[in-house]
C-alpha positions as CSV (number, residue, x, y, z in Angstrom):
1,X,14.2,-11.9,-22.0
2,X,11.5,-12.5,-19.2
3,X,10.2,-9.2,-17.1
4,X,9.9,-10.5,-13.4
5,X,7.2,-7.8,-11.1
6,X,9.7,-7.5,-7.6
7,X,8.5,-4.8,-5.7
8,X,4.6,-2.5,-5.6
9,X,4.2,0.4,-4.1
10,X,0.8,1.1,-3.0
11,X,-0.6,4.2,-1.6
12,X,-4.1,4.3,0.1
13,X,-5.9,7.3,1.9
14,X,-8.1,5.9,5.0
15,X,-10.5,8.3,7.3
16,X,-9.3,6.2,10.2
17,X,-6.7,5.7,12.2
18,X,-8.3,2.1,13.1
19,X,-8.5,1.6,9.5
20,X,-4.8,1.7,8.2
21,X,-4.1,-0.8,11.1
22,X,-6.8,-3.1,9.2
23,X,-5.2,-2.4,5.9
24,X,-1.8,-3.3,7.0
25,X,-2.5,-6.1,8.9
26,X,-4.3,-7.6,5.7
27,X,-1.5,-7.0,3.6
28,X,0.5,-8.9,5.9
29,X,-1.7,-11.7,5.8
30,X,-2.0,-12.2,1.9
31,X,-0.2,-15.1,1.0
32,X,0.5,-13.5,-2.8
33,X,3.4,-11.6,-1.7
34,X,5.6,-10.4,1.1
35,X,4.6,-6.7,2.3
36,X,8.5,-5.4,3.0
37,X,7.5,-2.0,4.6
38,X,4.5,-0.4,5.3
39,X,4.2,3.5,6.6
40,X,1.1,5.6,7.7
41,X,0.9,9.1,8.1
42,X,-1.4,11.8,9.3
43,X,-2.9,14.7,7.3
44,X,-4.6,17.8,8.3
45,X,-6.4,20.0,5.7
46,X,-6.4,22.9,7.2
47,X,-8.8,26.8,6.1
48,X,-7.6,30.0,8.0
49,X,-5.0,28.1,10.4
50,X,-7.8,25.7,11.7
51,X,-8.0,21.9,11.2
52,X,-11.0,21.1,9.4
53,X,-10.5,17.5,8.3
54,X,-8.0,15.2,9.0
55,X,-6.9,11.7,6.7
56,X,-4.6,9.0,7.3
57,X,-1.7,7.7,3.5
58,X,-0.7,4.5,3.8
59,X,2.1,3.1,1.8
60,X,2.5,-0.5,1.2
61,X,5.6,-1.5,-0.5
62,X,4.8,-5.3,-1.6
63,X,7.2,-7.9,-2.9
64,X,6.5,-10.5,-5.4
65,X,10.0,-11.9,-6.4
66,X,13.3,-12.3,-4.9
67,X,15.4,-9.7,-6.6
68,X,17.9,-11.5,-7.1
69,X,16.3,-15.0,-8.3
70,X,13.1,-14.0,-9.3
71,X,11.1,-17.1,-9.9
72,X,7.4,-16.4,-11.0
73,X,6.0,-13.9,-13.4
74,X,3.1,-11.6,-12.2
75,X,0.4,-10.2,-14.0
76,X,-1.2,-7.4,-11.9
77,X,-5.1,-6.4,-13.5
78,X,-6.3,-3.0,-11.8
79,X,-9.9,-2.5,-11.8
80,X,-11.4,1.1,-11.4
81,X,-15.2,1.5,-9.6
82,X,-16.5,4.8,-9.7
């Protein structure tokens, strides 16, 4: 029995707001897959009621098969740089 890969979900954290738009509009440009929905949202990290710092999540949900005919068979290699 073959595993088909249909959906990723990725989550990144960005500084910028002009950043997630970068991220998203790469994603949507990758000819690998098909991003199906994307979301950002704004964080506040906040000491003694104030905002001290502020951070952007962006989710990426990306699609490599058709669920219902999946055709190719992914192999997804993640490489960590400290």
């Amino acid at each position: 029995m073959a595993k088909y890969l249909i959906d990723v979900v990725e989550t990144y954290r960005v500084d910028q707001e002009f950043e997630t738009e970068s991220l998203i509009d790469t994603a949507k440009q990758a000819p690998n897959y098909e991003l199906v929905k994307h979301a950002c949202e704004k964080k506040e990290v906040k000491q003694k009621g104030e905002v001290v710092d502020e951070y952007f999540v962006v989710k990426l949900v990306k699609r490599f098969n058709n669920p219902k005919e999946p055709t190719d068979i992914i192999h997804i290699d993640y490489e960590v740089q400290g």
